[in-house]
C-alpha positions as CSV (number, residue, x, y, z in Angstrom):
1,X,5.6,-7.7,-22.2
2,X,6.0,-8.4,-18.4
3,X,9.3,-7.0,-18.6
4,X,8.9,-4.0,-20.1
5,X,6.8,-3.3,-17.2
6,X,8.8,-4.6,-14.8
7,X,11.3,-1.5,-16.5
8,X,8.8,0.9,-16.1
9,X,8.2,0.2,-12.6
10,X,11.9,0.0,-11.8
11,X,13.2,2.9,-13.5
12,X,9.7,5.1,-13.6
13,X,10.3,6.0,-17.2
14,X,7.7,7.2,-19.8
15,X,6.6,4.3,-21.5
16,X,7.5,5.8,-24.8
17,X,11.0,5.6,-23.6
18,X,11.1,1.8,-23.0
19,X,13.6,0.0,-24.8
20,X,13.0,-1.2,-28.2
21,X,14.7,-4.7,-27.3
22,X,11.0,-5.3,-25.1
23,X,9.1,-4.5,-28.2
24,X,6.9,-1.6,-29.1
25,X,6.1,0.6,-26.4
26,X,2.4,1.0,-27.3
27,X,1.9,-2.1,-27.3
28,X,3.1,-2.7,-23.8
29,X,1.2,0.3,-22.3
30,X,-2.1,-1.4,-24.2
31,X,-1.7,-4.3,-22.6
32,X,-0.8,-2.8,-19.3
33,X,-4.1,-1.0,-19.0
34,X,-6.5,-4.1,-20.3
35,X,-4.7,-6.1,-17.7
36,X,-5.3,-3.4,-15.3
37,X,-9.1,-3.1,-16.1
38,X,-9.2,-7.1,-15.7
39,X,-7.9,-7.1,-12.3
40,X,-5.3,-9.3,-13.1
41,X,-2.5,-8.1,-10.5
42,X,-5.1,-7.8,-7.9
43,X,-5.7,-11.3,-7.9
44,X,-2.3,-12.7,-8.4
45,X,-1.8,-10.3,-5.4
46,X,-4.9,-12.2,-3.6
47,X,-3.6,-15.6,-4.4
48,X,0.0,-15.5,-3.0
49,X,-1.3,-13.3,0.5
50,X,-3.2,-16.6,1.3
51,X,0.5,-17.9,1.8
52,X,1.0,-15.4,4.8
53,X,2.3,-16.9,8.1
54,X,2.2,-16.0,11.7
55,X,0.4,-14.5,13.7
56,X,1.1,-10.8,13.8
57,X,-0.4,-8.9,10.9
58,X,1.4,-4.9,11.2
59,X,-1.0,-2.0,9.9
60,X,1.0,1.0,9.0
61,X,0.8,3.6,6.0
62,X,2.9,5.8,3.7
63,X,2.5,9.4,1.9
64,X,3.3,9.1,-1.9
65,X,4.2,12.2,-3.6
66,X,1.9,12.8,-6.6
67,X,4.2,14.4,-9.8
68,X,2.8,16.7,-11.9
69,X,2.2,14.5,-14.8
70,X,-0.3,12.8,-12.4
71,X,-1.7,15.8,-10.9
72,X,-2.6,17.9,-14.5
73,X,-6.4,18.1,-15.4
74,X,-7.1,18.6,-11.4
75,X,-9.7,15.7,-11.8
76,X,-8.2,13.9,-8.0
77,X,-11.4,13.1,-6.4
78,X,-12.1,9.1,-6.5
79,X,-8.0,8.7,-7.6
80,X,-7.0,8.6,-3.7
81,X,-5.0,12.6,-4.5
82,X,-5.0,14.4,-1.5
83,X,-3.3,17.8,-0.6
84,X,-1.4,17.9,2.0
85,X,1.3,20.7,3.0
86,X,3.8,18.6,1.2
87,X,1.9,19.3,-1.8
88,X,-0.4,16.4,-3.7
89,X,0.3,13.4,-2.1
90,X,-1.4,10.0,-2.2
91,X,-1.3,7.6,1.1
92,X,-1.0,3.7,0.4
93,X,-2.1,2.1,3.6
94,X,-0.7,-2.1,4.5
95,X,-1.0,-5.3,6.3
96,X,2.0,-7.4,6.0
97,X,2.2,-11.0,7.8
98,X,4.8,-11.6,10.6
99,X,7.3,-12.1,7.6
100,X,7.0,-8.5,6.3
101,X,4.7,-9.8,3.0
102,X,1.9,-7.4,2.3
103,X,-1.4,-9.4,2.8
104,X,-4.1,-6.3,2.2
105,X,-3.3,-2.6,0.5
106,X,-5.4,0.4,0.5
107,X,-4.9,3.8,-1.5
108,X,-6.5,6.8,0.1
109,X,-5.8,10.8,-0.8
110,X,-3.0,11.3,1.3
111,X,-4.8,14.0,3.8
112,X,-6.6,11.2,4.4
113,X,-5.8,10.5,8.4
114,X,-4.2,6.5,9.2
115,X,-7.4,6.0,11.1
116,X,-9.9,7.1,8.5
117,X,-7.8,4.8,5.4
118,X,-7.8,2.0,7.1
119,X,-11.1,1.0,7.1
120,X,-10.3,0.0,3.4
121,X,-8.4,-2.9,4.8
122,X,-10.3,-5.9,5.5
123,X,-8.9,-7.3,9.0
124,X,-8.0,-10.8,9.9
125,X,-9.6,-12.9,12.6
126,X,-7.6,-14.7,15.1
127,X,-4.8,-12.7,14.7
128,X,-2.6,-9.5,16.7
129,X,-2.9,-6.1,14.8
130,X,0.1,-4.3,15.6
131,X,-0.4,-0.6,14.5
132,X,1.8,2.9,16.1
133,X,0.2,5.7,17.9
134,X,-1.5,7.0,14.9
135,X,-3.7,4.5,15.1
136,X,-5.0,4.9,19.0
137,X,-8.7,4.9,18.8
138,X,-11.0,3.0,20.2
139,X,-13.2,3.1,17.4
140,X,-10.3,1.2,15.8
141,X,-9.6,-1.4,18.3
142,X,-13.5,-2.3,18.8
143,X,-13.2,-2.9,15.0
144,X,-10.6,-4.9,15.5
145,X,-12.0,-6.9,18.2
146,X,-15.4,-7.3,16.0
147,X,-13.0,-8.9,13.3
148,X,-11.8,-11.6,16.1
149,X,-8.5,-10.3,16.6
150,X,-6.3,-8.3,19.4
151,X,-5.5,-5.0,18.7
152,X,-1.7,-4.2,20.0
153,X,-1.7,0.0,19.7
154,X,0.4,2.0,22.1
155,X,-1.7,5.0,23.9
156,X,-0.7,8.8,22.3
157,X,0.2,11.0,25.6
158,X,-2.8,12.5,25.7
159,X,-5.2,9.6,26.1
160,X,-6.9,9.3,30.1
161,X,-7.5,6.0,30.1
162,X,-5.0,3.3,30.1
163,X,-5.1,0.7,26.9
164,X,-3.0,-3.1,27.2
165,X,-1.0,-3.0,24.6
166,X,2.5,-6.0,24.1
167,X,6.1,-3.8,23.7
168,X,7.4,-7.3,22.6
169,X,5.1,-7.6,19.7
170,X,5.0,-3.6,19.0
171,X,8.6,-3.9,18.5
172,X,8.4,-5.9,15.3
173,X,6.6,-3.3,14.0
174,X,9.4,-2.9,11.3
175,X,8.6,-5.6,9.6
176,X,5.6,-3.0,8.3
177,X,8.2,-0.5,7.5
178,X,10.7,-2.1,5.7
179,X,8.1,-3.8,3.4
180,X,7.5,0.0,2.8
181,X,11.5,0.7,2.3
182,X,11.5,-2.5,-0.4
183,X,8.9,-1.5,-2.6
184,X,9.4,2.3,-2.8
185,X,13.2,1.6,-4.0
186,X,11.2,1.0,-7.6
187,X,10.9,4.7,-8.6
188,X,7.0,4.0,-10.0
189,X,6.4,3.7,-6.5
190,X,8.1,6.0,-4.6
191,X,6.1,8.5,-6.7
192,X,3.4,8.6,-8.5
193,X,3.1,9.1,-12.1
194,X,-0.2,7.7,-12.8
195,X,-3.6,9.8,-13.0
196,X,-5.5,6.9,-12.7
197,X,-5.7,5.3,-9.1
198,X,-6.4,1.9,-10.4
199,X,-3.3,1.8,-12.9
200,X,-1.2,3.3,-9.9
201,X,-2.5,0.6,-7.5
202,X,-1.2,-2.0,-11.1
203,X,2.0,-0.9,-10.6
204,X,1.9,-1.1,-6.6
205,X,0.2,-5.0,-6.9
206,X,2.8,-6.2,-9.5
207,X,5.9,-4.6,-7.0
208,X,4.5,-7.0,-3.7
209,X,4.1,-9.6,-6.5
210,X,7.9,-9.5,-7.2
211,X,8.1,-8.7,-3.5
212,X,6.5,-12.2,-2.8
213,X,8.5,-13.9,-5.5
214,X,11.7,-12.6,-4.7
C-alpha cells in the first residue's frame, strides 16, 4: 500500500494509473484518504520533528501552483487556494532545525502574505528564528520574543528604525530553502493536484517523512 503512494507522490500520477504490481488502485486511494482523516502522517511527522537539533530553527515559505484538477468546483475557501497573479496558487509555509529537517508546516492560500501564514506555526522557545525580509515586522519578532526565542530578521530598506539582527546566522538560511528544493522534486508536491487541503498536506507529511528517513 505504502508504496503505491510513495508512486503517486513521486511521479504525481492519477491514482488510477498506478501500477497493477502495487495492487488495486482503489484500494490504495481508500486507504490513503482513511489514513488521511486519522491523522496518521501528521503524527508520524510530530514524532520524528522531536528529533530536531540545534539551535537555529529557519522560517521561510513557498507558492505551490494549484492544477486544474484541483481548482474545478471553485469551492477554495478553507483548502488554503489563493489567487495570485500566477494564477491559483497554494503557499506551504516551514520550520526546519539547523539540519534542514522540517519541524512545523503550515498551508495557507497562496495570496496569503509570509507574515500573515505564519502564525500557523507554533514557535520554539529557547531558540534563534532565522526568517528573510519578508518577514520584518515587529509584530513578528514580539511574537517571537513572547515564545522565548530570538528573532534573526534582516530590516527591508524602508524600515526607520534599526533592528539587531546576526549575518552569520542569516546566512544559513538555506538550510530552509533547500529542504524546499528536496521535497518539491516529488511532482505531488511541486503542484498540487489535490482539492482537499488535508489530503494535500498527506502527501506533503509523508514527503518530510521520507525526508527524515532518508
Amino acid at each position: 500500500m505504502v508504496e503505491g503512494m510513495y508512486f503517486i507522490l513521486r511521479t504525481g500520477n492519477p491514482w488510477r494509473d498506478i501500477p497493477e504490481s502495487f495492487g488495486p488502485w482503489s484500494s490504495i486511494y481508500t486507504r490513503w484518504r482513511r489514513w488521511c482523516k486519522a491523522g496518521l502522517w501528521q503524527t508520524i511527522f510530530e514524532l520524528l520533528s522531536t528529533l530536531e537539533e540545534g539551535q537555529l530553527r529557519h522560517i521561510d515559505a513557498t507558492h505551490i501552483k494549484v492544477h486544474q484538477d484541483a481548482s474545478t468546483g471553485g469551492h477554495h475557501e478553507g483548502q488554503a487556494i489563493g489567487k495570485t497573479k500566477g494564477g491559483l496558487n497554494t503557499k506551504l509555509t516551514a520550520m526546519v532545525d539547523a539540519q534542514g529537517r522540517a519541524t512545523q508546516l503550515a498551508l495557507a492560500p497562496g495570496n496569503q502574505a509570509d507574515v500573515q501564514a505564519v502564525k500557523a506555526i507554533e514557535l520554539p522557545s529557547d531558540k534563534r528564528v532565522v526568517a528573510d525580509k519578508g518577514y520584518d515586522s515587529d509584530a513578528f519578532r514580539q511574537t517571537v520574543r513572547e515564545s522565548g526565542s530570538t528573532p534573526c530578521v534582516p530590516p527591508r530598506k524602508n524600515r526607520l528604525l534599526p533592528v539587531a539582527w546576526h549575518k552569520g546566522f542569516y546566512r544559513q538560511r538555506h538550510h530552509v530553502e533547500n529542504f524546499f528544493q528536496r521535497i518539491k522534486r516529488l511532482r505531488r508536491i511541486a503542484t498540487r493536484y489535490e482539492k482537499l487541503a488535508s489530503h494535500f498536506m498527506g502527501f506533503v507529511h509523508l514527503a518530510v517523512i521520507f525526508d527524515w528517513l532518508k
